[in-house]
Short mmCIF file of the C-alpha atoms (twelve columns), coordinates in Angstrom:
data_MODEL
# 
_entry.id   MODEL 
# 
loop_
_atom_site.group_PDB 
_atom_site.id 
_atom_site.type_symbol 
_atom_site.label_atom_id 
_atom_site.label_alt_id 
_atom_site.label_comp_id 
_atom_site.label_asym_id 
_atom_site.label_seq_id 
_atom_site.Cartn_x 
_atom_site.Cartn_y 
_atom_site.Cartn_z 
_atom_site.pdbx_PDB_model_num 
ATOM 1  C CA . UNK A 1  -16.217 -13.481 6.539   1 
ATOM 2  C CA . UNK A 2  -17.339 -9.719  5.894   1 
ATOM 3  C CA . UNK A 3  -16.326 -7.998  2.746   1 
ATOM 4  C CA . UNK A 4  -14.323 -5.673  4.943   1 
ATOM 5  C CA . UNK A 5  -12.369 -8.889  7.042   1 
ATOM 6  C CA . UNK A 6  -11.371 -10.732 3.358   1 
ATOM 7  C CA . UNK A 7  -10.370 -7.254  1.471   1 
ATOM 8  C CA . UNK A 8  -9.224  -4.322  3.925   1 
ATOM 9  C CA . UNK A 9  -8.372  -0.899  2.902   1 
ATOM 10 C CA . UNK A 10 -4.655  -0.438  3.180   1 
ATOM 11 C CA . UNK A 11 -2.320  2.493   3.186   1 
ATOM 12 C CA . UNK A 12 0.380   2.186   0.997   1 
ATOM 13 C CA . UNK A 13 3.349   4.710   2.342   1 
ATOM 14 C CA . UNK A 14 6.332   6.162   0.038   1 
ATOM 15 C CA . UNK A 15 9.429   4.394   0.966   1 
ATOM 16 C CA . UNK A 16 11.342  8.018   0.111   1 
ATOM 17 C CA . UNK A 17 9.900   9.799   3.350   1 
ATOM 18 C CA . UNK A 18 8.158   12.070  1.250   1 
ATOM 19 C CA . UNK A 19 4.842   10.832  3.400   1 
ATOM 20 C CA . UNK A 20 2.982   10.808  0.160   1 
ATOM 21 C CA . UNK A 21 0.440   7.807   0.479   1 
ATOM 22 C CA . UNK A 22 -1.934  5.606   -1.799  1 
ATOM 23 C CA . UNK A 23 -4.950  3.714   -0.254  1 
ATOM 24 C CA . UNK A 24 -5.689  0.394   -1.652  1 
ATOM 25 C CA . UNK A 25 -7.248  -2.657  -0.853  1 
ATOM 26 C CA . UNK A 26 -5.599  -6.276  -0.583  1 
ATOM 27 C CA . UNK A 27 -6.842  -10.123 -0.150  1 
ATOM 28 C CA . UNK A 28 -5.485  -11.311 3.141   1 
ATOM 29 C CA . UNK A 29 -5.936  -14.943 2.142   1 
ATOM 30 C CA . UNK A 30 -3.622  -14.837 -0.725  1 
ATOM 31 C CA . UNK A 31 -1.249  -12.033 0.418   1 
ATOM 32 C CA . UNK A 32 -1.057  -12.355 4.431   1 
ATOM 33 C CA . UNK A 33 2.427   -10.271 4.436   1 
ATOM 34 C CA . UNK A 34 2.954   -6.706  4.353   1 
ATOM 35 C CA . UNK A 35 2.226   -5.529  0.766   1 
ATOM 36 C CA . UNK A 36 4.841   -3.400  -1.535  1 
ATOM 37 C CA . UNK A 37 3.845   -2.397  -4.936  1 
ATOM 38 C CA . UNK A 38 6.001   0.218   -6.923  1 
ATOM 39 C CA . UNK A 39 4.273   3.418   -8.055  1 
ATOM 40 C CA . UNK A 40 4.790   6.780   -8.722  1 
ATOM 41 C CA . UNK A 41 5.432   9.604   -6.213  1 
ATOM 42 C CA . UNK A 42 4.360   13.481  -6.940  1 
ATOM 43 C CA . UNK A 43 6.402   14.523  -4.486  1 
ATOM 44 C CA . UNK A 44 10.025  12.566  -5.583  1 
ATOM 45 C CA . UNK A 45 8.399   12.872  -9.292  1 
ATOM 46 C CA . UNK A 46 9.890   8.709   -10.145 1 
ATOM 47 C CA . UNK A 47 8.508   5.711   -9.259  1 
ATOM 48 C CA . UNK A 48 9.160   4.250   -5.819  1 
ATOM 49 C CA . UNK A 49 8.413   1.282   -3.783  1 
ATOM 50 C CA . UNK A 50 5.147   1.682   -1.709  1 
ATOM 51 C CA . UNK A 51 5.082   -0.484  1.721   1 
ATOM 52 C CA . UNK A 52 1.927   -1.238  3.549   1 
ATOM 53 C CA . UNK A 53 1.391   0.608   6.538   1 
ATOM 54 C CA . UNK A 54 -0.149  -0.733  9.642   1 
# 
């Protein structure tokens, strides 16, 4: 597999609907489902969940 197969750049989308964004990249092998990481959001200024976007 290709470096960009294993480890794809993902956008990470604020669950608020501020459309504030954070690109990041995951491993498919040990995280196949849709990732959601809580981080911080300018725009809402707290922290927030961030889903995965497809």
């Amino acid at each position: 597999m290709a470096r960009n197969e294993l480890r794809p750049v993902v956008k990470l989308r604020s669950t608020a609907g501020t459309g504030y964004t954070y690109a990041t990249r995951k491993n498919r092998r040990s995280d196949p489902e849709r990732m959601v990481l809580r981080k911080y959001d300018p725009v809402a200024r707290r922290h927030i969940a961030f889903r995965e976007e497809r």
